[in-house]
Each structure stands twice: as C-alpha cells, then as structure tokens.
C-alpha positions, 0 to 999 in steps of 0.5 A: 468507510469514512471517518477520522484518520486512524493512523494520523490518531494513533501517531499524533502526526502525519505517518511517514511514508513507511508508516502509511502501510498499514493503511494500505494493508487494511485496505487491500483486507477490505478490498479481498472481502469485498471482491468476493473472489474476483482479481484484486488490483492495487494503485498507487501514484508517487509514494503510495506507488512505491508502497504498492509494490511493497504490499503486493510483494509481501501479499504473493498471490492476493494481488492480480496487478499493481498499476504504479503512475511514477514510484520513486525509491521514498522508503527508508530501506534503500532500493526497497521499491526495486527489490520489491518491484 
C-alpha cells in the first residue's frame, strides 16, 4: 500500500493539481475492491476537495458521498469543480 510515489516518477516533478487524478482514481479502484459492497465515500480538503467532485462526477453510482472541506475552482477547465459539483 505504501511505496514511491508513482506519479511523481512517471513525471519526474510534482503532478499539478489535474495531473493528481489518476491518483484518486486508483484509489477510489481499491477503495470499491476493498469495500466488498458497502457505500463508498470519497474526501477531499482544498485541492483534493475540488478533484472529488470531479471523480464522483465522473464515477455516477461508485460513489455513496462526497465530503469536500473548503473546494475552490484549482483545475485548469474553468468552473470545472461547479459543474461537476
């Protein structure tokens, strides 16, 4: 479960704040596996919030909730988080 960060390998730099999706896609991957069929809820806190509502907009039905502690609009696609949201 713990190791090298992958993304920050494969980029050679720190990801930007859209580039870190992945991540939370590969996590919301294991989170579904792990939860043997019980509701799935993703968190974020001020990027990472943003990026939730992105994953769970894109995810309709793998995601039971979003709990997002103060999102603001970080990603590159203006008012991305709104629509999403």
């Amino acid at each position: 479960m713990f190791g090298p960060n992958r993304t920050v390998a494969a980029f050679g730099r720190s990801a930007t704040y859209d580039e870190a999706l992945p991540d939370l896609e590969a996590a919301l991957a294991w989170a579904r596996d792990e939860a043997n069929g019980a509701p799935v809820v993703v968190l974020g806190s001020s990027y990472s919030a943003a990026l939730v509502f992105v994953l769970a907009a894109a995810h309709p039905g793998e995601v039971a909730a979003v709990v997002a502690f103060s999102p603001g609009e970080y990603l590159a696609t203006p008012h991305e988080v709104a629509s999403a949201a």
